[in-house]
C-alpha positions as CSV (number, residue, x, y, z in Angstrom):
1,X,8.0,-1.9,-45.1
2,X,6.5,1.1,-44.0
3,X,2.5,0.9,-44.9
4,X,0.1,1.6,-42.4
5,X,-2.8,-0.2,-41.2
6,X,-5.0,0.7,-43.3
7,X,-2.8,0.0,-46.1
8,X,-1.9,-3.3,-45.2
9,X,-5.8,-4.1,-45.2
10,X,-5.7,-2.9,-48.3
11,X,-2.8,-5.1,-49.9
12,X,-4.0,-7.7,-48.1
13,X,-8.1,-7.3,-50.1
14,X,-6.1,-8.1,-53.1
15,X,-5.9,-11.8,-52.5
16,X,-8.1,-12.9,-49.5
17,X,-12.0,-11.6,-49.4
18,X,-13.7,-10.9,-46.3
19,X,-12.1,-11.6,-42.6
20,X,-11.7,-8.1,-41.9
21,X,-11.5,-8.4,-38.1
22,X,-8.4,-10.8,-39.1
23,X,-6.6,-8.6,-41.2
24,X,-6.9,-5.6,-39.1
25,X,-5.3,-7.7,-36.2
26,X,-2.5,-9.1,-38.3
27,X,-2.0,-5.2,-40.2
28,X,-1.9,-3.5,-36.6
29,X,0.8,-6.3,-35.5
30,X,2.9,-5.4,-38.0
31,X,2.6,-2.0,-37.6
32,X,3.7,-2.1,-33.9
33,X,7.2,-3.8,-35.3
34,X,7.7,-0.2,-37.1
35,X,6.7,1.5,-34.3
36,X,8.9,-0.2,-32.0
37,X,12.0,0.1,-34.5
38,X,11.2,3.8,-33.2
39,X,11.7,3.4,-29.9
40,X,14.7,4.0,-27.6
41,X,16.8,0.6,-27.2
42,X,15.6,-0.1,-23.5
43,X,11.9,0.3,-24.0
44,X,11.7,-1.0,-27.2
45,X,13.3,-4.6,-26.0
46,X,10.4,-4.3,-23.4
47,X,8.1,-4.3,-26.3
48,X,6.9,-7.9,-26.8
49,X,4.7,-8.6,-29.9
50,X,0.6,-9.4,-29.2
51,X,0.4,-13.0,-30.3
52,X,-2.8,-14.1,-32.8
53,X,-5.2,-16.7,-31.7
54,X,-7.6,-17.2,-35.2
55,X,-10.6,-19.0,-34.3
56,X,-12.4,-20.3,-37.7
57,X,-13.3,-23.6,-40.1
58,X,-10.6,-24.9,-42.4
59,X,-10.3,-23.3,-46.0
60,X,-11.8,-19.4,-44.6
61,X,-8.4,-17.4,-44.9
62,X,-6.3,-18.2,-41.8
63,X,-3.3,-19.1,-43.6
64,X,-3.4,-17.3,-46.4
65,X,-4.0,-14.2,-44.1
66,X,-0.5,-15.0,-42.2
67,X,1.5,-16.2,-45.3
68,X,0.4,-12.9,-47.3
69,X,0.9,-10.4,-44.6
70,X,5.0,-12.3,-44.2
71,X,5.1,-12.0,-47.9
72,X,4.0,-8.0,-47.7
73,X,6.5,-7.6,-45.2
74,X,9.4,-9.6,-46.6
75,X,9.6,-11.3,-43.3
76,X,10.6,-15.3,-42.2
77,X,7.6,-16.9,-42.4
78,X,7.2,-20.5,-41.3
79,X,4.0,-22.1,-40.7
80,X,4.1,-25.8,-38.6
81,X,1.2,-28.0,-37.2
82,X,0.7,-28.4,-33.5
83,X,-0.2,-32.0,-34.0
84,X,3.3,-32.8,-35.5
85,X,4.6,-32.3,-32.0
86,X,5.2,-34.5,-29.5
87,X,5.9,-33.7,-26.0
88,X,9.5,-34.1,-25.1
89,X,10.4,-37.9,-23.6
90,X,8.0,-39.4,-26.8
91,X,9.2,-39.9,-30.3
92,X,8.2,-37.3,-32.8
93,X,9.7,-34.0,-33.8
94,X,10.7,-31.3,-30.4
95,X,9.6,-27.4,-30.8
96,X,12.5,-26.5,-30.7
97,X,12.7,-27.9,-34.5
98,X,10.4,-24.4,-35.4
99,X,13.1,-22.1,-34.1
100,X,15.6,-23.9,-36.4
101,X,13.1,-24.0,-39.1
102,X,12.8,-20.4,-38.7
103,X,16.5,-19.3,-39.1
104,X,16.7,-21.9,-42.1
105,X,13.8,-19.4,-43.5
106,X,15.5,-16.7,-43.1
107,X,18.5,-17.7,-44.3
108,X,17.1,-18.3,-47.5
109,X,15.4,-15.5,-48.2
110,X,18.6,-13.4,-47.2
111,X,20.3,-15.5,-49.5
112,X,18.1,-15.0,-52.4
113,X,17.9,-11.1,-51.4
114,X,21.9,-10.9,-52.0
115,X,22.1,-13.4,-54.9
116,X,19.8,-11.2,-56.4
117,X,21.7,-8.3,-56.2
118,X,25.0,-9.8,-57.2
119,X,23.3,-11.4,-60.2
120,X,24.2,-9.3,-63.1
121,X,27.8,-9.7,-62.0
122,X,27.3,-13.1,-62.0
123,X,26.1,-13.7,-65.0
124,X,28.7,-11.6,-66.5
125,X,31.1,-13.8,-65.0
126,X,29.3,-16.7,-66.7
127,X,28.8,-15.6,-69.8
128,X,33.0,-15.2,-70.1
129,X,33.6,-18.7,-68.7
130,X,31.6,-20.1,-71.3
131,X,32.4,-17.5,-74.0
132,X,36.5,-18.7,-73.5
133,X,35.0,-22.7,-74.2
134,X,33.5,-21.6,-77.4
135,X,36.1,-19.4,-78.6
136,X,33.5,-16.1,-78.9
137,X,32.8,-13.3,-77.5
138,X,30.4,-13.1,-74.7
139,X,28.0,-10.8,-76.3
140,X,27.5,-13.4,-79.2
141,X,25.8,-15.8,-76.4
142,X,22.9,-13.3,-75.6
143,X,21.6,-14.1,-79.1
144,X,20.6,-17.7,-78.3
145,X,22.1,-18.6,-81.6
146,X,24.2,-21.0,-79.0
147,X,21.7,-22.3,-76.7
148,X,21.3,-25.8,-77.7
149,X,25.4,-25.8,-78.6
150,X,27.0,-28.3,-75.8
151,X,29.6,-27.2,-73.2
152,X,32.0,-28.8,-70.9
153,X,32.0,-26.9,-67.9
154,X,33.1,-27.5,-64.2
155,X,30.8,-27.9,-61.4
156,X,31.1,-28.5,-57.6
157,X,29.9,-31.7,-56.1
158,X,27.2,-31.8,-53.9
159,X,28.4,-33.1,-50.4
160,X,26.6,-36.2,-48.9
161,X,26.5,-37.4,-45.8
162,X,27.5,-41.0,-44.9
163,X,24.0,-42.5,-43.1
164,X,21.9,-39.4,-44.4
165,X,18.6,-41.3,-43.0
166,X,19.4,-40.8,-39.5
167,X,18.8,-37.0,-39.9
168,X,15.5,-35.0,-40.3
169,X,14.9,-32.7,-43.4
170,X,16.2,-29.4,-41.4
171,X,18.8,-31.3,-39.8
172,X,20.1,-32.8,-42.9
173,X,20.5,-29.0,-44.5
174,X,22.0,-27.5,-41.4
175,X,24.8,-30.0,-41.9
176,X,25.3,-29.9,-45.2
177,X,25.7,-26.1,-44.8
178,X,28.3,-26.8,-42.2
179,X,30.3,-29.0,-44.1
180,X,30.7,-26.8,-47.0
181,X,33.2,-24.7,-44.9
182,X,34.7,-27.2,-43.0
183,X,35.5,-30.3,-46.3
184,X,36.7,-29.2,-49.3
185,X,34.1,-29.3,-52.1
186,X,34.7,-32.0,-55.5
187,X,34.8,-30.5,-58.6
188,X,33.4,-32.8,-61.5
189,X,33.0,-31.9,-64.9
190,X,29.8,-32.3,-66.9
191,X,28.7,-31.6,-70.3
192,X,25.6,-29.3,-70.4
193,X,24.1,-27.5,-73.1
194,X,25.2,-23.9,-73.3
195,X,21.7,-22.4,-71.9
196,X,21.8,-24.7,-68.9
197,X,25.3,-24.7,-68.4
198,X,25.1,-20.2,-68.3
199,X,22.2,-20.9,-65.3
200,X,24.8,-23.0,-63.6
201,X,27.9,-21.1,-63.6
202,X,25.6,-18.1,-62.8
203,X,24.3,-19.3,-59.7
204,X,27.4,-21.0,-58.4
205,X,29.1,-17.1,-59.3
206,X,26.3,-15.5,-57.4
207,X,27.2,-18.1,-54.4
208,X,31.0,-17.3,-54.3
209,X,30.2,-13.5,-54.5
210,X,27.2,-13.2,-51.6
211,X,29.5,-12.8,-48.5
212,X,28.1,-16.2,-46.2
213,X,28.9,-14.7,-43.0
214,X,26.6,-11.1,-43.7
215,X,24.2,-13.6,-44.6
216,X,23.8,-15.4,-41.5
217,X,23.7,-12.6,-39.2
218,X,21.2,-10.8,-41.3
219,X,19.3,-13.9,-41.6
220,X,19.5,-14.2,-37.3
221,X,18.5,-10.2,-36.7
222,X,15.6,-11.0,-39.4
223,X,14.6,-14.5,-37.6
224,X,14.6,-12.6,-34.2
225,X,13.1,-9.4,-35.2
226,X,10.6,-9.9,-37.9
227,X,9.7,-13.9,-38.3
228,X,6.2,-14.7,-38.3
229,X,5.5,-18.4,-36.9
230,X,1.8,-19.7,-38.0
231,X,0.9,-22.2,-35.7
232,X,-2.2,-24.3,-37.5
233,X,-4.4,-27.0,-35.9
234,X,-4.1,-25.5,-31.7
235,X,-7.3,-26.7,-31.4
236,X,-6.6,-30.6,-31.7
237,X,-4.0,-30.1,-28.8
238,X,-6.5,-28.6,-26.3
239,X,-8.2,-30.6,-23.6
240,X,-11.1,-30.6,-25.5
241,X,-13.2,-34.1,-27.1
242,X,-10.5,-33.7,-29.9
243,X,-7.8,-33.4,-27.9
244,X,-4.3,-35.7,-28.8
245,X,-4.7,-38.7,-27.0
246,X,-2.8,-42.0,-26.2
247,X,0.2,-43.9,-24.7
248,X,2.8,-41.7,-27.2
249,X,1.4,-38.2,-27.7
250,X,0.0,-35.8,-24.8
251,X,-1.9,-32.6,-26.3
252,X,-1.2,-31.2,-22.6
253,X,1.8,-31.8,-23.0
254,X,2.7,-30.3,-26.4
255,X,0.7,-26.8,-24.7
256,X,3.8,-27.1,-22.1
257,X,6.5,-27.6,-24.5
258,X,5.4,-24.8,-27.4
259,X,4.8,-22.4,-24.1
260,X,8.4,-21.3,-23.3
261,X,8.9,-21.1,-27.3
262,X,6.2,-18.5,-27.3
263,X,6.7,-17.0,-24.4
264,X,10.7,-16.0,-25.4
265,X,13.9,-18.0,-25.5
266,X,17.0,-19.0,-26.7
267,X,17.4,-21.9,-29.4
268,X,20.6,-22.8,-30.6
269,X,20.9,-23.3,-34.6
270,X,23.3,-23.5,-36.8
271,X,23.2,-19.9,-37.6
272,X,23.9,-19.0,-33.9
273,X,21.6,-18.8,-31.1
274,X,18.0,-17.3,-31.7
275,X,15.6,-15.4,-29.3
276,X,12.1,-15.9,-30.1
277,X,11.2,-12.9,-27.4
278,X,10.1,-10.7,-30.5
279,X,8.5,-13.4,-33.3
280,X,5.0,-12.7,-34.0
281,X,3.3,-16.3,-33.3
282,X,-0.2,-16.7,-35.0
283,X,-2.4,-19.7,-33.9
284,X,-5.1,-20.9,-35.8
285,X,-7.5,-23.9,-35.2
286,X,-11.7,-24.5,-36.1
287,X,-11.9,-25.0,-32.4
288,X,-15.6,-26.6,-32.9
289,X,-14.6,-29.6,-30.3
290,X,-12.8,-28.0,-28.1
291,X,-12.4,-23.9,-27.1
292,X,-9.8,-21.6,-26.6
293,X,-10.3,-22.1,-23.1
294,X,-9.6,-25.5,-23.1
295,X,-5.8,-24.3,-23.5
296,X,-3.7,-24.5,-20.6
297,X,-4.2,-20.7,-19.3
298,X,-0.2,-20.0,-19.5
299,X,-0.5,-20.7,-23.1
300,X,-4.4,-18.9,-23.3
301,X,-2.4,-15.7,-22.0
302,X,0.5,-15.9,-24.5
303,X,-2.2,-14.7,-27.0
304,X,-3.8,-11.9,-25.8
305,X,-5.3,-11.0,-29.4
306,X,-8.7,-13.1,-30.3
307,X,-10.3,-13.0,-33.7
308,X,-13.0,-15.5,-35.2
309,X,-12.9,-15.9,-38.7
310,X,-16.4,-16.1,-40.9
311,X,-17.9,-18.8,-42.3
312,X,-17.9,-18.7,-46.2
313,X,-21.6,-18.6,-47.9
314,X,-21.9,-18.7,-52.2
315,X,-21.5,-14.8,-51.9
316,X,-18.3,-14.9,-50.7
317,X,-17.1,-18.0,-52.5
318,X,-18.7,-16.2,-56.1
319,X,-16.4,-12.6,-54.9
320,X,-13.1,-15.5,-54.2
321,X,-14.4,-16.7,-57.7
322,X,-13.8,-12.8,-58.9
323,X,-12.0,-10.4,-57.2
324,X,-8.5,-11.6,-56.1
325,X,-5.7,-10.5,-58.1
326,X,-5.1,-13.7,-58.9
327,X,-8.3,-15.9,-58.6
328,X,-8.8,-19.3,-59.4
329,X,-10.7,-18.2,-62.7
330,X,-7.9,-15.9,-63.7
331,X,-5.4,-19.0,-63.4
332,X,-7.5,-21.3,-65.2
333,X,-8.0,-18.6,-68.1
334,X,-4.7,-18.3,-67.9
335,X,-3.5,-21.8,-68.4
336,X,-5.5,-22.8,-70.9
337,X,-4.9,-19.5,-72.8
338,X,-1.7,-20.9,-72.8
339,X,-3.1,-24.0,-75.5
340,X,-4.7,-21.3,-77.7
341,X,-8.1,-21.9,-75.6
342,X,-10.1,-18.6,-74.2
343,X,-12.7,-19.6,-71.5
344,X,-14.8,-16.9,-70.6
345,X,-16.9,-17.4,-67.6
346,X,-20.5,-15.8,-68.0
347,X,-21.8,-14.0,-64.6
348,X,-24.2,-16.3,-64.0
349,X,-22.0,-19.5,-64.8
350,X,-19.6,-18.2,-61.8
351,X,-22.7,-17.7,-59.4
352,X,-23.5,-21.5,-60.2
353,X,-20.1,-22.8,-59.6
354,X,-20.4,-21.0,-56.3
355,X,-23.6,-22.2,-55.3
356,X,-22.4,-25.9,-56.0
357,X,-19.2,-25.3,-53.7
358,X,-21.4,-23.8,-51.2
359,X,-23.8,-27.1,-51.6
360,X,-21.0,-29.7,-51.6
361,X,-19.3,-28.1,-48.5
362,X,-22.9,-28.3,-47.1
363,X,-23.8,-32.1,-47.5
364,X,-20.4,-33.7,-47.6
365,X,-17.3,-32.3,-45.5
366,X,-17.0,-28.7,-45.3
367,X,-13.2,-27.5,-46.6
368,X,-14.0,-23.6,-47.3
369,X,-12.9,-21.9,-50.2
370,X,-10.7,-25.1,-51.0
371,X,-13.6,-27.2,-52.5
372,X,-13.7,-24.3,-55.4
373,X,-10.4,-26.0,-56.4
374,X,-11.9,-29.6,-56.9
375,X,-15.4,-27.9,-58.6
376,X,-13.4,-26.2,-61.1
377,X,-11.5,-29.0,-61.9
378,X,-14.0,-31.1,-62.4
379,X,-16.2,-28.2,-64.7
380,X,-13.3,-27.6,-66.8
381,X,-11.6,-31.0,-67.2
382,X,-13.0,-31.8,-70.7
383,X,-12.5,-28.4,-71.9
384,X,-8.5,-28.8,-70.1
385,X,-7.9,-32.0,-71.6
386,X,-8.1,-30.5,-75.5
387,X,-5.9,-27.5,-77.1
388,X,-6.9,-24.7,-79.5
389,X,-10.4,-24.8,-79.0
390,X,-10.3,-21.4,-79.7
391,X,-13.0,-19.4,-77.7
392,X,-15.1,-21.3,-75.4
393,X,-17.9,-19.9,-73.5
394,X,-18.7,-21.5,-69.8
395,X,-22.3,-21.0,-69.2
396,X,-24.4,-21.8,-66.3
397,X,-26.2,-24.1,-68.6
398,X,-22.9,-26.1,-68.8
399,X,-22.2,-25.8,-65.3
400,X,-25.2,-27.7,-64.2
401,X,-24.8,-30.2,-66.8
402,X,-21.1,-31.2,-65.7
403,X,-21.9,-30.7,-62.2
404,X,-25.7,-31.6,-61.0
405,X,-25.3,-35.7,-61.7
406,X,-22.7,-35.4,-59.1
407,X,-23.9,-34.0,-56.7
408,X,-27.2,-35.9,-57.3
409,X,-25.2,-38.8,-56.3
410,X,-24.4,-38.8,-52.7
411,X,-21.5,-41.6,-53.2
412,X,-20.1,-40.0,-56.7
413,X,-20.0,-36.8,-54.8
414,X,-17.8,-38.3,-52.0
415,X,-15.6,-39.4,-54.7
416,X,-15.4,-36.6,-57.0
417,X,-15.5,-33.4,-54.6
């Protein structure tokens, strides 16, 4: 990962329209990890990442601007809601919980990074398992003249935990993980056919080959070094009218308990210990109730780096419509191309089907670029429900037929978009 600013703008056009003050904060905080990997060892561990407060409506980009730019940079990514929190003393999930979610990240994608490289060996290794079964030679299977042939193979046993309830979702997979090293795993046979039975043995081959321990430390440098933590909804936790409020939950609080998190520390997981002095933390919240400044001001000053987000008009939503790389009309054409059906979307028809988004946002709640979603489902879902229509041309003529009773309807419209 070694673009430059400018070019991680660029990558980052591909998918997300507008929000250029965004992406140029998110591109230049990347950038500064490359530029600190250049540094000498005592200065660089001075070097503190420049936190990311978004300020912005639901459905404009935030997200998508903090899961793409992890994705560009093959980083941990992890994205958790302040309002899932509870401050410590309450029921409800601690922060410390993102630190662990973090290194679980990580170790995923460190694991998939290194099955990935092992898996030709892998499925080599499969191939003459089940080759030996059937009495051929492996190269015979690649045919597929086999495929639906049934084998008898042996497979380990998933372990389970006696009372598995009293654990949380992270928790539950930490221990697992444990337990595989420390209790011998059951081997069971099953009978599978042979293509299902070559995607088994393959990844259980690729599992026995990664080395676990490399894993795990490269899964803590990458957790320390280059996560990225979105934190969505900070506005609902501010002192604000829409602050948290009650006997059980204090927004205050939360603001306390995230703070050391953010600020750098040491969490204990069940990859090791993790530092969080150098994760990238990105906040994001509407903040239309409450303001930035409603923060506590330890937890004001942990993000120095301010950006507010546009508002989407039928402009923008008709360029989302166009110009991603992978737009919502490309997947639609896409899936139903897939039933023999071609929809091709006339200009106009597009500009329509923005201009209803825009309306809907406008006179029921507004979502962003998410309410293009429930429009197009609702334009196309006569034309999804049948197969090889052949060529079938969305006009704007259509558009206002399958959309205008709706919107005419202030109750239908509730229901519908």
């Amino acid at each position: 990962m070694n673009l430059t600013p400018s070019e991680i703008v660029r990558e980052l056009d591909k998918h997300i329209v507008g929000q250029s003050a965004a992406k140029r904060a998110v591109a230049v905080a990347l950038r500064n990890r490359v530029r600190r990997k250049k540094l000498p060892s005592e200065l660089a561990r001075e070097v503190t990442p420049k936190n990311i407060l978004m300020i912005g409506p639901t459905g404009v980009g935030k997200t998508e601007i903090a899961r793409r730019l992890a994705r560009l940079a093959g980083a941990p990514f992890l994205k958790v809601e302040a309002t899932k929190f509870t401050e410590v003393g309450y029921v409800g999930r601690d922060v410390d919980s993102i630190v662990r979610d973090l290194a679980e990240a990580s170790y995923q994608l460190v694991m998939q990074e290194m099955k990935a490289k092992v898996e030709g060996r892998a499925q080599s290794l499969a191939e003459d398992e089940v080759a030996s079964l059937l009495r051929v030679q492996p190269f015979e299977l690649r045919s597929g003249r086999y495929n639906d042939q049934m084998v008898e193979i042996e497979v380990a046993e998933e372990t389970r935990l006696p009372m598995a309830g009293m654990f949380g979702g992270e928790q539950m997979q930490g221990l697992q993980e444990m337990l595989k090293g420390l209790i011998p795993q059951r081997r069971v046979r099953r009978k599978l056919r042979v293509k299902e039975a070559l995607e088994v043995l393959k990844n259980q081959e690729a599992e026995r080959l990664v080395d676990k321990e490399e894993a795990a430390q490269e899964a803590l440098r990458r957790a320390q070094e280059e996560g990225i933590v979105f934190i969505d909804e900070m506005d609902k936790i501010a002192r604000g009218k829409g602050a948290i409020s009650g006997p059980d939950v204090s927004g205050e609080g939360v603001q306390r308990d995230l703070l050391p998190i953010v600020e750098g520390t040491v969490v204990s997981t069940r990859l090791g210990p993790v530092s969080t002095d150098h994760v990238l933390f990105i906040a994001a919240g509407a903040f239309h109730v409450s303001k930035p400044s409603d923060l506590i001001p330890e937890l004001q000053g942990r993000f120095p780096i301010r950006v507010e987000l546009e508002p989407l008009g039928p402009e923008e939503f008709e360029r989302i419509l166009r110009e991603p790389e992978n737009s919502l009309i490309k997947q639609y054409r896409a899936l139903l191309a897939a039933d023999d059906t071609e929809v091709h979307f006339t200009p106009e028809a597009i500009q329509a089907v923005a201009r209803f988004a825009h309306q809907a946002n406008q006179e029921l709640e507004d979502i962003g670029a998410r309410r293009l979603s429930t429009v197009l489902e609702r334009l196309l879902e006569e034309v999804s429900f049948q197969t090889n229509l052949g060529r079938v041309e969305i006009t704007k003529e259509y558009v206002e037929a399958r959309l205008e009773n709706v919107l005419a309807s202030h109750d239908l419209s509730r229901y519908i978009l």
